[in-house]
N, C-alpha and C positions, 0 to 999 in steps of 0.2 A: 415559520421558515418557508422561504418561497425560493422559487427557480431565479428570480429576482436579485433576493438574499445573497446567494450561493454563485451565483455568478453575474455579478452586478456590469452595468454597461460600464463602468471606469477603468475594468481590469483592463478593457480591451487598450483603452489611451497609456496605460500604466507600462504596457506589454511592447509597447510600440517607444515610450520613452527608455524602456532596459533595452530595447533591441539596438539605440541610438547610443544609448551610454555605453554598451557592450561590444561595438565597432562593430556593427552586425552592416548591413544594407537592407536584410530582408530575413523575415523567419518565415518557414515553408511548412506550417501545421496539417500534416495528414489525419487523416482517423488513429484514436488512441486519445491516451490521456493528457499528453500539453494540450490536443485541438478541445476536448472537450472542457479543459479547465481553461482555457480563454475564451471559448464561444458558447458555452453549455451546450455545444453539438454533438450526442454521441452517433458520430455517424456511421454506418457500417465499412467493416474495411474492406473493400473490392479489389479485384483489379483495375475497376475504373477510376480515375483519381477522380478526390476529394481533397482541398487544399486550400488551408487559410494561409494566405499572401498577407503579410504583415512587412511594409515595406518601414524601414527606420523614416523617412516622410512622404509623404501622401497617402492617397487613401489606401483606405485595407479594401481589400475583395476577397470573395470564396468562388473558385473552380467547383462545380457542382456537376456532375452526368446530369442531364436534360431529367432522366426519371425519375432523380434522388432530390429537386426542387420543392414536389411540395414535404419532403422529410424535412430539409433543411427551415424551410418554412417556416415549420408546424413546432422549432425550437427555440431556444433561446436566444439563438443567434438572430434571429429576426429579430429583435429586439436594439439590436448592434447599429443601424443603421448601413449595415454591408451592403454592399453591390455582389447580388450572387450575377455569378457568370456561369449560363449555363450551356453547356458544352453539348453537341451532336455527337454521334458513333461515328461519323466519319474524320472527325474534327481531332485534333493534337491538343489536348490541353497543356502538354506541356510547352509547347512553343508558345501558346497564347500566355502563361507565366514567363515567362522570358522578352516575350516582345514587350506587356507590359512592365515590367520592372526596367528594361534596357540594358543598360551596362553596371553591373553590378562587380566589385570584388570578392566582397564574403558575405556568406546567407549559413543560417543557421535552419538546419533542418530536425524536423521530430524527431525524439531520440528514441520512439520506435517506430519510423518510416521506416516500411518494405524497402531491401535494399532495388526491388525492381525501380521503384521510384526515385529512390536515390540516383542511380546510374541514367537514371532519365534525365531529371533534372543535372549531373555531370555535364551531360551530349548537347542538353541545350542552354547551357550557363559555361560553355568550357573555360573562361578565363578565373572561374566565382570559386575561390577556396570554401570548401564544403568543412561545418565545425557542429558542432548538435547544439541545437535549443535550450537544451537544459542547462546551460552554460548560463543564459539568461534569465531563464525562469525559474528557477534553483530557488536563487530568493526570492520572490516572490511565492514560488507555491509552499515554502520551507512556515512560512508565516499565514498563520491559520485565521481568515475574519470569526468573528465572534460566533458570524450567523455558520461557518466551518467548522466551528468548534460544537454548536449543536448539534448540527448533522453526526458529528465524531460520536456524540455522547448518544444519541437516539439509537446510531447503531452497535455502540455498548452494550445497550440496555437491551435491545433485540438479541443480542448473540447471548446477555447474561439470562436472557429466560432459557435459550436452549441450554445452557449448562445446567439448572435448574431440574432438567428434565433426564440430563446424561445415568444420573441413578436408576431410573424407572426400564431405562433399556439395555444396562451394560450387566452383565452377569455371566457367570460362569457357563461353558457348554455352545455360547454364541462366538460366529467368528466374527471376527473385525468387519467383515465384508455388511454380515446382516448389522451388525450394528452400526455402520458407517452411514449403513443406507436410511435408517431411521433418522439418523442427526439428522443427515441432507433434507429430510423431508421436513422436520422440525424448525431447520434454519429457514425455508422459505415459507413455513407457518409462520412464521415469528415477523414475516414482514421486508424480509428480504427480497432483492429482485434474482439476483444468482446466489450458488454455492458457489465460491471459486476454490476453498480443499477442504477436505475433511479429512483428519488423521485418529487413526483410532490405532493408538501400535501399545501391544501386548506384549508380556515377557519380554524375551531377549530384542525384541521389535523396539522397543520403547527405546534402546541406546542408539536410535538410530535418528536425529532429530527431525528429517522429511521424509520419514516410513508415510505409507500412505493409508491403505487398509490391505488386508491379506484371505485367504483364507483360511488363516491358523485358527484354529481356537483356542479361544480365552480360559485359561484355566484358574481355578480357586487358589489363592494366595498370590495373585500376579498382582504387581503393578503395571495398570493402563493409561499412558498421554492420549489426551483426547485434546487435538488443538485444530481451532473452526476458523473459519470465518466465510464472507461474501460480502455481499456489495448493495446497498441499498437503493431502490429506483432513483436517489437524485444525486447518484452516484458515488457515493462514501461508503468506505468502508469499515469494516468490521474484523475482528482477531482479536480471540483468547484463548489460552493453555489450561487447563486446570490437568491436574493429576489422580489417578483414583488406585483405588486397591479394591480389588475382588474380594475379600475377606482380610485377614493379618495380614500384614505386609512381613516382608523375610528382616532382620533383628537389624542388618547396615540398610536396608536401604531406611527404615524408618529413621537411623540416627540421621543421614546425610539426606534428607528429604527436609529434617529440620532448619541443616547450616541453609539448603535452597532456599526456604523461607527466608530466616533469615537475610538473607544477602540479597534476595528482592526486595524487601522491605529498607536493603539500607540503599536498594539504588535508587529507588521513587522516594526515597527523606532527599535525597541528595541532590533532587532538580529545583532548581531556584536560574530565575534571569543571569547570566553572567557566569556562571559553570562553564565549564567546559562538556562538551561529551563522549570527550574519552574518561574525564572525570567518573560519571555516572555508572561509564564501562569499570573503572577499578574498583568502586564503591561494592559492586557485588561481586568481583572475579578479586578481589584478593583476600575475602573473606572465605571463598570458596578456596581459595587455594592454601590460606593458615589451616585450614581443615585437612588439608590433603588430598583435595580431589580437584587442585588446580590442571593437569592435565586431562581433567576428564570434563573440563567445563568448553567446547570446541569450537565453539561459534560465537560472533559478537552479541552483547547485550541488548540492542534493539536494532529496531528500524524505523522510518518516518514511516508516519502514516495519512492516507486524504483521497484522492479518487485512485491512487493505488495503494496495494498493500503495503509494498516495500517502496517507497521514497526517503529521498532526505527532510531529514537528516540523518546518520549512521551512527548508531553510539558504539563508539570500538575504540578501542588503542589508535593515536595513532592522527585523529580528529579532534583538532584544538578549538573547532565552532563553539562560538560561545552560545549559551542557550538565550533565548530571546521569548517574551511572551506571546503564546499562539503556541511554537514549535509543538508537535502534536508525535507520539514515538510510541510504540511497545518498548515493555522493560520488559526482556524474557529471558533469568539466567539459566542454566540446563544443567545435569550432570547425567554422566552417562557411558554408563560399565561395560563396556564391550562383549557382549556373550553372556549378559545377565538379568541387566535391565536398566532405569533411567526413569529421569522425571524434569518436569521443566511445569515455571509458574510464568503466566503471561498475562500482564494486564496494559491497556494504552495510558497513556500519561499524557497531557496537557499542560506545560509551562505556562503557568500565570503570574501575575506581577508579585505574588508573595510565596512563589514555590511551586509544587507540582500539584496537580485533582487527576487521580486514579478515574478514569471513567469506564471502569468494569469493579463491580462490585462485590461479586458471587466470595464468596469464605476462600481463600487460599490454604488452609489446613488440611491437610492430608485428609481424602472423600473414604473412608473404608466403607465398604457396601455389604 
């Protein structure tokens, strides 16, 4: 799998025909995740613009600061056959995007451009209705290449060693803090390029589903959520949940630790081409809730995953997308007792022509340590 692979010279032509179908005039890709998943450029976010000009025809160009040239360079994007334009400190790049595109209606900007840049490009596009990119590239980055799909599964297998390891450091008398800090260091053993969170939540912590680390201590018979992830150097990402118990776990939460099983298990049966995924979403939340713990189950069933964590597609209530092969998502259903404790089972999934491939593998059975 190469830089190549992963962000092939086609996307760029492919990007530029959604922008025409999409009534676009022009997509305006700053630093962040659409610019890197069109150009393999991660480039840093300044205040100085950086900005792939994807005009609906003619050629594309990149806005570059004079000093961020040979960065640009030295990436994928040279590959593109772009026209970098490179910009002086004295110089307005944003009117030099504007002269060149001309008279534009509607431009589709990054859906997370700095709104400084946004308001820029307003002042000097002021006729050009402003709408987000991902409007555009939705479908496309929602559909995962093969060679995206390995990148998904590599960094699986990278986050599944650090869970591997979660036993050897979680134990009673440690707080969240010291343990949290071990992952982090574990997850960029394992081959990662960042941590982007580490959740280590203990006791009544654990009913909180974006606890983050604390300095509580970890007591014997607690249930601990430990849910990881980060970001791989060729920019994929990684996320999984696993759930642990310090010793015995208290008498309910072991019963309703079971239904969670469960009900994960029936929403990764339930991914096949042509579902739906709010489907997927009822598949584990109504199982949980003939149990009785449907009010306690509080957040949707996944999210898309790929050079961000959270992309589409959204498996919730609500979301009639039919599932398509590639679509790449965490199934992570939760329960979670307010003032007591909680657990959640998270693994990513990969819709393929005959169903769904789990690509995190580590035991989901309740970890007692």
């Amino acid at each position: 799998m190469t830089s190549s692979d992963l962000y092939p010279v086609s996307r760029l032509a492919a990007v530029q025909e959604a922008t025409a179908k999409g009534g676009l005039d022009a997509l305006l890709l700053t630093p962040g995740p659409d610019l890197r998943y069109v150009s393999g450029y991660d480039a840093k976010p300044l205040e100085r613009l950086t900005c792939l000009v994807v005009p609906a025809s003619g050629e594309p160009f990149m806005m570059v600061p004079r000093l961020e040239v040979p960065a640009a360079q030295a990436s994928p994007a040279a590959r593109l056959g772009l026209e970098f334009v490179a910009w002086d400190e004295t110089d307005d790049p944003y009117a030099v995007v504007a002269a060149r595109l001309g008279r534009v209606a509607r431009v589709g900007l990054a859906d997370r451009m700095w709104a400084m840049s946004s308001l820029r490009f307003r002042e000097v596009l002021p006729e050009a209705e402003q709408v987000l990119a991902g409007g555009v590239l939705r479908e496309l980055r929602m559909r995962k290449s093969p060679a995206e799909v390995a990148a998904l599964r590599e960094a699986g297998l990278a986050i599944d060693s650090v869970h591997r390891r979660v036993p050897e450091l979680l134990r009673a008398g440690r707080t969240e803090r010291e343990v949290g800090r071990d992952i982090a260091e574990a997850i960029l053993a394992s081959g990662h390029a960042t941590v982007d969170f580490v959740i280590v939540a203990s006791g009544p912590n654990a009913a909180s589903p974006h606890h983050d680390v604390s300095d509580r201590v970890i007591e014997a018979g607690e249930p601990v959520v430990v849910d990881i992830g980060g970001q791989l150097h060729n920019g994929y990402c990684s996320d999984s949940t696993r759930t642990y118990c310090v010793g015995e776990p208290p008498a309910d939460f072991a019963a309703y630790y079971e239904v969670l099983r469960r009900a994960q298990d029936a929403a990764c049966a339930a991914v096949r081409p042509g579902v739906s995924c709010e489907s997927i979403d009822a598949a584990a939340r109504d199982l949980i809730a003939e149990a009785g713990y449907g009010e306690a189950f509080i957040h949707r069933t996944g999210h898309g995953i790929g050079i961000e964590t959270h992309e589409e597609p959204y498996i919730v209530a609500g979301n009639g997308q039919a599932m398509e092969p590639g679509f790449a998502f965490s199934v992570e259903p939760g329960i979670y007792l307010q003032g007591r404790h909680g657990a959640r089972i998270e693994d990513i999934v990969v819709c393929t022509e005959n169903g769904g491939e789990r690509l995190n593998t580590t035991p989901r059975d309740l970890v007692i340590l």
